[in-house]
N, C-alpha and C positions, 0 to 999 in steps of 0.2 A: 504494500500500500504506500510507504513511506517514497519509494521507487518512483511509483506515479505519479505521486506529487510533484518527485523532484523533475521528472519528465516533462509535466505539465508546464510547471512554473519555468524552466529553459526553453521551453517549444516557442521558435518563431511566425505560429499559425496566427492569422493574422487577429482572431476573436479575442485571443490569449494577448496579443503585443495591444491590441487596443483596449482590453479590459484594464490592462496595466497602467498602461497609459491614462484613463479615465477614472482610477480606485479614489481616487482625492475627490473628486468630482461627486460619485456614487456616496462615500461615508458622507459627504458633505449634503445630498442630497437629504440622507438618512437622517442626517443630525438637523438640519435644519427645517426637517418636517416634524420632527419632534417639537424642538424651538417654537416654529407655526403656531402648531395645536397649543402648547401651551400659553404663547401669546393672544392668538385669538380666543381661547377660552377665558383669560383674565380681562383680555378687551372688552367680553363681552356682557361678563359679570359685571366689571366696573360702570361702566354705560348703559348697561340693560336693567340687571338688576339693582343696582347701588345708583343708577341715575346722576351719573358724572358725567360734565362735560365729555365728548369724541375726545376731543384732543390732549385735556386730562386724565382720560383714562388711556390712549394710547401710550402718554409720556410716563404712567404706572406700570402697564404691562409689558410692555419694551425694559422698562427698567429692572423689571425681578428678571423677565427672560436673557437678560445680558448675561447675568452672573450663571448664570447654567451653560448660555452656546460659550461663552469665553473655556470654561473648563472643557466641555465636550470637544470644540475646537482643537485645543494647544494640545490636549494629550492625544485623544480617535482621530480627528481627519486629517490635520496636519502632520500630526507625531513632532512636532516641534523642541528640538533639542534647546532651544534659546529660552533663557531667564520669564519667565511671568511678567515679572516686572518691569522688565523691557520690552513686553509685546501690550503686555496689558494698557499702558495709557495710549499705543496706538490703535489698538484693538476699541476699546473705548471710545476714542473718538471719532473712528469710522461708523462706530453702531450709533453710538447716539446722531451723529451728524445724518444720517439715515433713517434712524428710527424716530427721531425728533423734530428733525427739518423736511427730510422728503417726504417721509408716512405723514406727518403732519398738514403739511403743505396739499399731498391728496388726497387725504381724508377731507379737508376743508373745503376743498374742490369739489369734491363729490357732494358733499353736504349740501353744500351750496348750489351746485348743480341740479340735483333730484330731492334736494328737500320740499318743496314745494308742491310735487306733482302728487294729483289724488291716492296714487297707490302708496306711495311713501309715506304720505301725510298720516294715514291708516295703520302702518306698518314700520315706525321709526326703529324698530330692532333692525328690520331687515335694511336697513338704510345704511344705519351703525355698522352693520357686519360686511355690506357691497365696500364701501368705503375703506374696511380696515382690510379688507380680502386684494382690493386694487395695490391700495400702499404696500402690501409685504411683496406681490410678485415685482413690481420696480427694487422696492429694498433687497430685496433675495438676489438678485443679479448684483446689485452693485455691492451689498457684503460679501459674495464670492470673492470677486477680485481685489476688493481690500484686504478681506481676510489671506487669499494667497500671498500677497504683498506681503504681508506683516507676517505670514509664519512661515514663510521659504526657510531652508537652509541653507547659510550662506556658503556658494562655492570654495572649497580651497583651494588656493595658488597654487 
């Protein structure tokens, strides 16, 4: 068995060089669907049931969901051999700058946009959740690439 593996893992078949190629992508996919749910789950209490501002409640549950994707991050998708400490206030600034300004910026959009109209008017959960559902797929893209940024290993000379 051990054989096979080791077979699989050296094979230049092209499903296997491309799997490899895309494992960071995959965990990241993994970890950041996690992240999601539990963002928009807190989104939704805060706003739905707790009846908090969109944008108050976004700038909450973005905040406790940091401190989960930063650890899942640094250690599962990345494997980041570099300091916490040195990733973390980059790391940090990329999510909030994200999760604060862009999610914020289209959730508001959104609000604004389809607040108004009879089915929404009827329906403000679902308004709350279109909105916070729009903002993480732009945020999810642009945290990928900060986050590779921030936890590459840097080549050695």
């Amino acid at each position: 068995m051990q054989r096979h593996i080791e077979a699989i893992s050296k094979s230049n078949h092209p499903l296997i060089v491309l799997s490899k190629r895309h494992i960071g992508f995959v965990k990241f996919l993994l970890v950041g669907s996690f992240n999601t749910l539990l963002d928009i789950t807190l989104y939704f209490l805060f706003s739905n049931i707790f009846d908090i501002n969109p944008i108050l409640a976004n700038v909450f549950s973005t905040g406790i969901t940091l401190c989960f994707s930063f650890l899942l991050n640094h250690k599962f998708v990345f494997r980041s051999q570099r300091k916490k400490r040195t990733t973390a206030v980059q790391f940090v600034a990329v999510t909030l700058f994200n999760a604060w300004v862009i999610q914020s910026l289209i959730i508001a959009g959104v609000v604004h946009s389809l607040g108004n109209t009879p089915f929404f008017l009827d329906h403000i959960w679902t308004l709350n959740l279109l909105a916070k559902v729009c903002s993480v797929g732009v945020s999810f893209i642009l945290n990928f690439l900060g986050y590779r940024y921030i936890f590459k290993v840097k080549e050695e000379a």
